[in-house]
Every structure is written in C-alpha cells, then in structure tokens.
C-alpha positions as CSV (number, residue, x, y, z in Angstrom):
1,X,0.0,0.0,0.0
2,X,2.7,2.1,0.9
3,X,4.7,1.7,-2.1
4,X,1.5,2.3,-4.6
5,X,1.4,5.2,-2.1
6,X,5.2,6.3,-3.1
7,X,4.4,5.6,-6.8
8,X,1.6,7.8,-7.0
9,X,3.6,10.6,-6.2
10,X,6.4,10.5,-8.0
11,X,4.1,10.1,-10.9
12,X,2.6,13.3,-9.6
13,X,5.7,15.0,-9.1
14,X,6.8,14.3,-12.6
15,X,3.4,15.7,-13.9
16,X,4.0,18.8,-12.0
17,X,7.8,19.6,-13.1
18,X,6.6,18.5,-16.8
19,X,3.6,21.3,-16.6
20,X,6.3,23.8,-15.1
21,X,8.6,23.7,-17.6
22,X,6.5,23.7,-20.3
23,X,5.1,26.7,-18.9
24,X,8.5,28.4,-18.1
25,X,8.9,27.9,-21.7
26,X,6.2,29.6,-23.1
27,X,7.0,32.4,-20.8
28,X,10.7,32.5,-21.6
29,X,10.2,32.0,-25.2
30,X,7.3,34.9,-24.9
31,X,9.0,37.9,-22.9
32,X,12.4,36.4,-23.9
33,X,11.3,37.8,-27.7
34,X,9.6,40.9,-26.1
35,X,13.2,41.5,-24.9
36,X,15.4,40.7,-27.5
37,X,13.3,42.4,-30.3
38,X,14.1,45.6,-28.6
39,X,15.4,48.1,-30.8
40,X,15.3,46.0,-33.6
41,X,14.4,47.9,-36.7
42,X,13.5,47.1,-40.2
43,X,16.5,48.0,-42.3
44,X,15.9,50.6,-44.6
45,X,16.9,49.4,-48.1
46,X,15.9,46.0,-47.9
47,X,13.2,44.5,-50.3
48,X,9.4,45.3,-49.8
49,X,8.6,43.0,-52.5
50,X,6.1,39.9,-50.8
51,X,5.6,36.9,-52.6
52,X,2.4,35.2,-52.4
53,X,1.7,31.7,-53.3
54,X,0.0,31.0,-56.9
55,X,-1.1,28.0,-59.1
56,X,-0.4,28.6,-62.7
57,X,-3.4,28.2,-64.8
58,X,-1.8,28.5,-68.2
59,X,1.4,29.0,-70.0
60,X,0.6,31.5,-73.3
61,X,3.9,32.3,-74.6
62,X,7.3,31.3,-74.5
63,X,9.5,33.3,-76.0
64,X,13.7,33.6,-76.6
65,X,16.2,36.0,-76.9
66,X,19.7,34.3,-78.8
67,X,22.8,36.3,-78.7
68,X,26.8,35.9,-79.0
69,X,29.8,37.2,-76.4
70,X,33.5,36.7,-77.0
71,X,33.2,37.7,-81.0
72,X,30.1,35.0,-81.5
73,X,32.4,32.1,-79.4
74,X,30.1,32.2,-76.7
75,X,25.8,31.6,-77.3
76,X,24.0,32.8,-75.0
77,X,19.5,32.4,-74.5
78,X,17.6,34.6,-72.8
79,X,13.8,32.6,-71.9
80,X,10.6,34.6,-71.4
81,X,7.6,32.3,-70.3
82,X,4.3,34.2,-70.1
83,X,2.1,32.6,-67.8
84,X,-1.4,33.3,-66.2
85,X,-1.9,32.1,-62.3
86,X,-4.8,32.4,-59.9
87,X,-3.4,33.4,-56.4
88,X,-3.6,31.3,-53.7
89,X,-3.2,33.6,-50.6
90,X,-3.1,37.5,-49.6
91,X,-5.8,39.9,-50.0
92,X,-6.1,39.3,-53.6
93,X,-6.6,35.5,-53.3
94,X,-8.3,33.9,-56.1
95,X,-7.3,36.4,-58.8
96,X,-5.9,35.7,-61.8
97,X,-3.1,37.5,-62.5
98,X,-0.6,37.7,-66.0
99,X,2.8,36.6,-64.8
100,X,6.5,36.5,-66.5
101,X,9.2,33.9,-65.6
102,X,12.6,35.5,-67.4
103,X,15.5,32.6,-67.3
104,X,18.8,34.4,-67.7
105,X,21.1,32.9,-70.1
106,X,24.0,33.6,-68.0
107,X,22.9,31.2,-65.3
108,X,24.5,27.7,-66.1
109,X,21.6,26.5,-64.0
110,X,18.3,28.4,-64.3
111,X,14.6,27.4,-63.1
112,X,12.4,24.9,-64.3
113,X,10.4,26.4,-67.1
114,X,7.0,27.5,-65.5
115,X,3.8,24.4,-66.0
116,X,0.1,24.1,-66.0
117,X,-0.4,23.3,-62.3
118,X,2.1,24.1,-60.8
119,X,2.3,26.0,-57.1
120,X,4.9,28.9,-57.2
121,X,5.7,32.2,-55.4
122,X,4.9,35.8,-57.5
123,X,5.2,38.9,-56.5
124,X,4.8,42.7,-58.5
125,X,7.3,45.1,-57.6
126,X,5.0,47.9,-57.9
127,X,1.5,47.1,-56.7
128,X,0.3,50.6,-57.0
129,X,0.6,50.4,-60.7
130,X,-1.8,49.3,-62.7
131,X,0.7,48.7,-65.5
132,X,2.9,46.8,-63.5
133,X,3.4,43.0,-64.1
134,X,3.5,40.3,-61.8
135,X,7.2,38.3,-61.9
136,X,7.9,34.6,-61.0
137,X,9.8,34.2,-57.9
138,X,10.4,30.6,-57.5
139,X,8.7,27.5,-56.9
140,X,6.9,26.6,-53.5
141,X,9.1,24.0,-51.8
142,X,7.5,24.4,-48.3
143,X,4.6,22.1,-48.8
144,X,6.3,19.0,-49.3
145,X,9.3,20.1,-46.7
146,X,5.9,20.4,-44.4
147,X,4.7,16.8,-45.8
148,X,8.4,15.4,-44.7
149,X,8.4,16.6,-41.3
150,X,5.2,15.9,-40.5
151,X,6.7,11.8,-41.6
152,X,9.5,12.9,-38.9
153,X,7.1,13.3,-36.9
154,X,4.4,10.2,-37.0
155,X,8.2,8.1,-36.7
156,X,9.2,9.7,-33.9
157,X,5.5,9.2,-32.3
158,X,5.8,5.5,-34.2
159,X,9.0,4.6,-32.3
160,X,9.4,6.9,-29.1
161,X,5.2,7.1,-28.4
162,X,5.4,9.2,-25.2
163,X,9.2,10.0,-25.5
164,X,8.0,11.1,-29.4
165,X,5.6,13.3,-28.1
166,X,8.0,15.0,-26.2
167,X,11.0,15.3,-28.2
168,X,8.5,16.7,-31.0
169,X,7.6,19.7,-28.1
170,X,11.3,20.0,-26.8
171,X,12.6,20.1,-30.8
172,X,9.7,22.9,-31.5
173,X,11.0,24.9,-28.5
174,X,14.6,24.8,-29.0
175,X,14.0,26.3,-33.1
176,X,11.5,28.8,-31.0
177,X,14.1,29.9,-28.5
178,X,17.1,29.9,-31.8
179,X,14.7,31.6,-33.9
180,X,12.7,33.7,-31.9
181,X,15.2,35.0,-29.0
182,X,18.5,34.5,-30.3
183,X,18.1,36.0,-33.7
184,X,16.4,39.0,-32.6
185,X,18.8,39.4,-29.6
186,X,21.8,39.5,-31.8
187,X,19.8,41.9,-34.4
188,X,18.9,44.3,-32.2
189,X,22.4,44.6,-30.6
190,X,22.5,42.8,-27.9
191,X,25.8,40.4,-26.2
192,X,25.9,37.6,-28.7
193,X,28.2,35.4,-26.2
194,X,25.3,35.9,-23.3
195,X,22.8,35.3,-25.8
196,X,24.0,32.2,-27.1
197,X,25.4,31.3,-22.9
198,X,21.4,31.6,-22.2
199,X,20.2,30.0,-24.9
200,X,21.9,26.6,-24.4
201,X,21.7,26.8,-21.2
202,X,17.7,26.7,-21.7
203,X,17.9,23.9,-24.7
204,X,19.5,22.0,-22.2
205,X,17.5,22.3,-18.8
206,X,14.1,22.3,-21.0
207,X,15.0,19.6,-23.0
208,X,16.2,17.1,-20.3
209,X,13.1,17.8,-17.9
210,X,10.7,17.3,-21.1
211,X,12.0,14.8,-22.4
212,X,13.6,12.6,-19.3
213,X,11.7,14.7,-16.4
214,X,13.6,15.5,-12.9
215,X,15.0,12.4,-12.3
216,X,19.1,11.6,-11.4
217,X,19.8,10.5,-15.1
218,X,18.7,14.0,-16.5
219,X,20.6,15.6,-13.6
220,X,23.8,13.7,-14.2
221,X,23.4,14.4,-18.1
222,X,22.6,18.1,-17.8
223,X,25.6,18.6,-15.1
224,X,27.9,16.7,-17.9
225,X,26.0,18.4,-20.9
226,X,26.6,22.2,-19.2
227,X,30.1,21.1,-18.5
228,X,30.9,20.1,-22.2
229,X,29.6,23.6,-23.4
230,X,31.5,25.9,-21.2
231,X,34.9,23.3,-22.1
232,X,34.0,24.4,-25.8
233,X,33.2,28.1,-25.2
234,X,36.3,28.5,-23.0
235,X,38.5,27.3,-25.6
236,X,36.9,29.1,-28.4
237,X,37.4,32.1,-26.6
238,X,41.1,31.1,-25.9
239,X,41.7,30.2,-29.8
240,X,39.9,33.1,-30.2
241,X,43.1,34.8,-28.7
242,X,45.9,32.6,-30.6
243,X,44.8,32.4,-34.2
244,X,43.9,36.2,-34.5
245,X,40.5,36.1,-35.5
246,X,38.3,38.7,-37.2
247,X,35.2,37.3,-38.0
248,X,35.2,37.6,-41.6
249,X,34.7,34.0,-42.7
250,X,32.7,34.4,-45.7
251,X,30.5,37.3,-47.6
252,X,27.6,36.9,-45.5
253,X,29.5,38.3,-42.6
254,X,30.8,41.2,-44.1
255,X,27.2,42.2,-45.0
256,X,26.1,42.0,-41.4
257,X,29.1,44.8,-40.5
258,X,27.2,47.2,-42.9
259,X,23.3,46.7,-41.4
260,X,22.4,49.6,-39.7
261,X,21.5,47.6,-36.2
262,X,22.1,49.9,-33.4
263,X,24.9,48.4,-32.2
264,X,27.9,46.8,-34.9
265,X,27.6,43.0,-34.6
266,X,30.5,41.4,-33.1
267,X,31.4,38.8,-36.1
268,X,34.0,36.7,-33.1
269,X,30.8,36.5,-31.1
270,X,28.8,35.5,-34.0
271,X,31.5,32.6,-34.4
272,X,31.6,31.6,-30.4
273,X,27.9,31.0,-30.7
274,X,28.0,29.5,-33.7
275,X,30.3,27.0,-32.2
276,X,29.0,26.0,-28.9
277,X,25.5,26.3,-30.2
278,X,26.7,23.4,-33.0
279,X,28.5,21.4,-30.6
280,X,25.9,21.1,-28.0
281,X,23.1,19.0,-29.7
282,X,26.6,16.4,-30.2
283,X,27.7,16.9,-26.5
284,X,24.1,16.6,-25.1
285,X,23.5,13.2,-27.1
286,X,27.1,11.7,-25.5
287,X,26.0,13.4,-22.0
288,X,22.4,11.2,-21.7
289,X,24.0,8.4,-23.7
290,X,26.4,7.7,-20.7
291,X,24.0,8.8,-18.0
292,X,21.1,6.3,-19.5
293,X,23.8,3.9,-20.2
294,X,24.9,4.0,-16.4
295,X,21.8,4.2,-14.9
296,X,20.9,0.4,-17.1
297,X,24.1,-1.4,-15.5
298,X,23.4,0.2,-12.0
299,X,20.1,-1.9,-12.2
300,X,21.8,-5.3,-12.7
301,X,24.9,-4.7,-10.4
302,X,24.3,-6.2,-6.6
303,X,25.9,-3.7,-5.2
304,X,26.6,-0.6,-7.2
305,X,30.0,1.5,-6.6
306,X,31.2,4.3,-7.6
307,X,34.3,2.5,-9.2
308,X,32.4,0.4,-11.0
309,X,30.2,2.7,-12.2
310,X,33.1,4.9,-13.4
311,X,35.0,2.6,-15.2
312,X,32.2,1.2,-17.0
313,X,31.3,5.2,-17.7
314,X,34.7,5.7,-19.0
315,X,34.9,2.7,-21.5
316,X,31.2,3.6,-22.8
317,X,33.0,6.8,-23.7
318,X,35.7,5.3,-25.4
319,X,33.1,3.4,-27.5
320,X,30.9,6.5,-28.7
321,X,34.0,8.7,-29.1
322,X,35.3,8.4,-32.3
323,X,31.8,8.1,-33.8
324,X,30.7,11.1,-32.3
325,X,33.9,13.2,-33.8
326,X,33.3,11.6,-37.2
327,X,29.9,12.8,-36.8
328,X,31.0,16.7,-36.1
329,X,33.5,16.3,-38.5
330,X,31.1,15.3,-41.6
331,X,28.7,17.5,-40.5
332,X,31.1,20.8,-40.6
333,X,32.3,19.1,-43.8
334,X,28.7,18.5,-45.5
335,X,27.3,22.1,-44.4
336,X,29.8,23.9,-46.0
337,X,31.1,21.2,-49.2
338,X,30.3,23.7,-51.7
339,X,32.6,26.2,-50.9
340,X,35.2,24.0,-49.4
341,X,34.9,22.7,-53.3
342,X,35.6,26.2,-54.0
343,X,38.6,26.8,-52.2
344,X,40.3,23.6,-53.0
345,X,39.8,24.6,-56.5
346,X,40.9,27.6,-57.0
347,X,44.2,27.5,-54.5
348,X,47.4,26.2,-55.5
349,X,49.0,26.5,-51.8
350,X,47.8,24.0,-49.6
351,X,49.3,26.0,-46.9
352,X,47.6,29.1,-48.0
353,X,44.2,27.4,-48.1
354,X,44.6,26.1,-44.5
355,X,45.4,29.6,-43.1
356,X,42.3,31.3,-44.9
357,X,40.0,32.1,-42.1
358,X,36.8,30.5,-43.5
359,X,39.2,27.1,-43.2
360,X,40.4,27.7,-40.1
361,X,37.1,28.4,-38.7
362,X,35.8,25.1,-39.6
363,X,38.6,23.2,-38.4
364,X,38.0,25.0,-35.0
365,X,34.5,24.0,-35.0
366,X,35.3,20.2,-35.3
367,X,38.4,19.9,-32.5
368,X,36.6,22.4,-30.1
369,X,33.5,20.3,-30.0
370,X,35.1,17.3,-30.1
371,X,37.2,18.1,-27.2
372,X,34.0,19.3,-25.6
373,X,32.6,15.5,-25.9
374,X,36.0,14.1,-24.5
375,X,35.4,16.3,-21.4
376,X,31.8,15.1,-21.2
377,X,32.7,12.0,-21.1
378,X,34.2,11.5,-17.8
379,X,32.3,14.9,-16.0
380,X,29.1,12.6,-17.0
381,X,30.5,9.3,-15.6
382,X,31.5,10.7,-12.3
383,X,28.7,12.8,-11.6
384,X,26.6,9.7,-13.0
385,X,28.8,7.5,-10.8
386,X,28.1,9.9,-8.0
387,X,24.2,10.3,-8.0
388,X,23.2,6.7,-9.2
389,X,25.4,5.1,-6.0
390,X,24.0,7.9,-4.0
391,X,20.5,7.3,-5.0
392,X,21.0,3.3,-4.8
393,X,21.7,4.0,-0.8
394,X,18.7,6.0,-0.5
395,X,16.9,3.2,-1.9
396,X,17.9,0.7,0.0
397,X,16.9,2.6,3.5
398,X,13.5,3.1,2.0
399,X,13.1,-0.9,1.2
400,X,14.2,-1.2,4.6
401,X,12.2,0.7,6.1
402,X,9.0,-0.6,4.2
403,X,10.0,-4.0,5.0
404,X,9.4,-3.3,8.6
405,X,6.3,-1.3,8.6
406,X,5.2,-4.0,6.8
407,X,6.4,-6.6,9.4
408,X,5.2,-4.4,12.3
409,X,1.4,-4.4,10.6
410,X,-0.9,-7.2,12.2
C-alpha cells in the first residue's frame, strides 16, 4: 500500500515539473522575444517586394532572346515564359493574375520552365501600378518540406510514443528559442556570447526535464552536458586569442558589418555561438548516452559502486568517441562542401588554403566540439557514478524501512 502510495507521487511530481517547464517555456520563449526584439528595426533598403503563393493556370507564350559574347564564341539564350496564375493567398486571393518567368542565359543553371499546375511564389514590384506586371519568384518548396516533417514526426511518435511526443515539443521549442530569442537578440544589438550562454543553457535544462523529467539521469546528463559547453566556449574564446580572428569568414559576414542595427555585430561573437550552439546537440547526445547507459548497469549490479560505475562510464565513452567526432567532423564538412569545393579549386597553396579564415574556422569547430565530448565524457560518468550510488543508498533505506512497517502491521 505504501509503495503504490510512493508511486503515486512520484508520478505526480513528474506531472507537475513536466507542466512547469513547459510553462517556463512559453513564458521564456514569450517575454524572452519581447526583450530581445528591442530596438530591432526594419533595415531601410531591404526589399518590400512579398511573394504570395499561386497556381499557374496556363502557359501563353514562351518566347527567346539568342545572342553571342567573345566575338560569337560564346551563345548565350535569354527565356521569357508568359504565364497566367490564380493566387492562392493575400488579399487578392483567387485572382488571376498575367505573370513572367525571365530565365537568364547567364545562369548555367536556371529554373524549371514554368507548367500548367504548378504551385509557385509571384510577386509585382509595384503594386500601386496598374501597368505593372506580376514576376515569377520561384517555386513553393515548403509544402512538401511540411509533408516530410510531419513523416519525422508520425516516426518519432511510431518509435518513441510518449518520449516522441515529447521530443516533438522539446525540438519545436529549441527552433523557438534559436529563432525567436537569439536572432532578434543579436539583431537588435544585444551580447551575442550571453545570448547564445542563455540559450543553451535553456535547450539543455528544458530539453532534459521534457524529455527525461527531474530524475538523477537528466541531472547527471545536464551537469555533464553544461560542462561540455562551457569546455567548448572556453577554448573558443582562448583560440579566439591565438589564431587572431576577425570574424570575416565568408560574404555573409561582411554584410552584417554594414546593417544599420544599433549596435555593430560582433562577427567573433557570432563565431563563439556559432560553435558552442553546434557542438551542444553532439555533447548533449554523449551526455544522456552515458547517463542512460549507467543508470541500465546500475540496475543489474548487486551492489553498485562508484568505481564500477566509473569505469564502466569511461569505456562507454571510449566506444561513442570516435563516432561522435566523425559525426561533427562530416557534419562541418557537408554544411559547407560547396565552398570547401571552391577553395580547394581555385588554391594552388595547400598551406595558403589552410590559413584562410573560413578554413580555419571550420577546423575549429570540429576539435573544439570534439574536445568538448571528450570532457563530457568522464564529467558525465563521475557525476553519474556519484548520484546513481547515491540514489541506490537511499533506496535501500526506504526498502528497509518498508519492509518493517510491513512486518510491524498485524
């Protein structure tokens, strides 16, 4: 009776801390935007063009302009498509509207000539016009990304059932908190190394207590997981130091040093968060790996110790290791094959091509979190080591004392 007793509880415990951090979510997620959009503008200059979503209904014409450059060595084609489409969203939904999709010869690889049926984005660059002609933007690729997530999705609930369900709300507010916190916060000016400190902090405490709920595994993998992160944010910032950094890795970032944001963004602390943020889905996934791991041979030792429990930690480690840093490694690599492509390419000088800063920067990536998974790795085992022998002698004095109440009763 007792024991039903004690399971009820915990039950409603877990109920309780799962409805609390939801709802700390929310709130951070909520007032956490209020905050960071803060002085955020909208950048004078940038496009006010707004696609909608169409369906075209007919192709008219189609249309070519043939020329020559280099003294007729090179031919080049201009396509026109005319095209008529009924709009599918926006205040002028169900319209139909004349459209033009211009492929430029120039482009090696241009769009897909325009078909009966299909869904694209249009927009008119001068609405006020009456003149003005509607202009193909590109083709709608969000409906079937939608249709493959929501397969991610029914798998996840397929396979994990509870655990799915939770993982699917812990995944939705991690993207919430990148998208809808961090972004802003660094757009608006704000410390992009507090930013991105806060924001894994949160992915880490929220996802643990959704997914795993207050319990000694999630505390031993958080304790491991937070450890990892601040190992790879201390030695970015070291590195930072050593290899003379400036933050100009590729175009993209010298664009962000001319957006009029009220304060300059800091282009080093846009590549420390880029960094830690990367390595700690890898660090988190080696973190409750050991800690599950542990707490599975804890339940078939006698008598659980905290050497055992170590050294079984440790080897465990040894075993997801070098799968782990393949995986950062490939990852960096596959992100970024295009221009890595690129560079090999066009430089002669290996040595040259290893010092550019783009290079450099990815190399960084892969050792830092790597070495941030090595220092997981026995962090997790001892504090694992730790709780679970801790917990196991707490356990064994409330056995105890159950047994005898239960002796004691007539």
């Amino acid at each position: 009776m007792n024991f039903n007793i004690k399971l009820d509880k915990q039950k409603r415990n877990r109920a309780i801390v799962y409805v609390l951090t939801v709802l700390f979510s929310v709130l951070f997620i909520y007032y956490g935007n209020q905050f960071a959009s803060q002085g955020m503008q909208i950048f004078e200059g940038a496009s006010m063009e707004k696609p909608v979503k169409a369906q075209v209904v007919a192709v008219q014409k189609r249309s070519t302009d043939s020329f020559t450059l280099d003294q007729g060595e090179t031919a080049v084609q201009n396509i026109l498509i005319e095209f008529s489409a009924k709009i599918l969203n926006g205040w002028q939904k169900g319209q139909v509207v004349q459209c033009n999709q211009m492929i430029d010869g120039f482009t090696p690889i241009g769009n897909k000539e325009v078909e009966a049926g299909d869904r694209v984005l249009i927009f008119n660059s001068d609405p006020s016009s009456a003149s003005s002609v509607w202009m193909f933007w590109d083709y709608i690729r969000t409906d079937t990304l939608l249709i493959l997530g929501l397969v991610f999705m029914v798998l996840l609930l397929l396979f994990g059932r509870g655990k799915g369900v939770n993982t699917i709300i812990s995944l939705a507010f991690t993207c919430l908190a990148v998208f809808a916190v961090f972004i802003p916060s660094i757009l608006s000016g704000k410390n992009a190394y507090i930013s991105s400190i806060v924001i894994c902090l949160f992915t880490i405490i929220m996802t643990l207590l959704i997914v795993n709920g207050a319990n000694a595994k999630g505390l031993a993998a958080g304790i491991g997981c937070l450890g990892g992160v601040l190992v790879s944010g201390a030695l970015t910032l070291i590195m930072d130091y050593f290899l003379r950094l400036t933050g100009l890795v590729d175009e993209e970032s010298v664009f962000l040093l001319y957006m009029e944001t009220p304060k300059p963004i800091d282009l080093k602390a846009i590549i420390f968060a880029a960094i830690i943020i990367g390595a700690m889905g890898a660090i988190m996934d080696v973190a409750m790996s050991i800690a599950s791991s542990l707490a599975e041979v804890r339940e078939i030792m006698e008598v659980p110790t905290f050497g055992a429990l170590m050294k079984s930690g440790i080897q465990i480690g040894r075993d997801i290791m070098g799968t782990m840093a393949n995986t950062l490694v490939l990852a960096y690599i596959g992100s970024s094959l295009s221009m890595v492509l690129l560079l090999i390419a066009y430089n002669k000088s290996l040595l040259g091509l290893l010092n550019k800063e783009m290079i450099v920067v990815e190399i960084l990536q892969t050792l830092v979190g790597s070495m941030g998974i090595l220092f997981t790795i026995p962090l997790t085992s001892a504090i694992s080591a730790f709780v679970y022998t801790r917990h196991a002698k707490t356990a064994d004095k409330d056995s105890s004392a159950l047994l005898e109440g239960q002796d004691g009763q007539p």
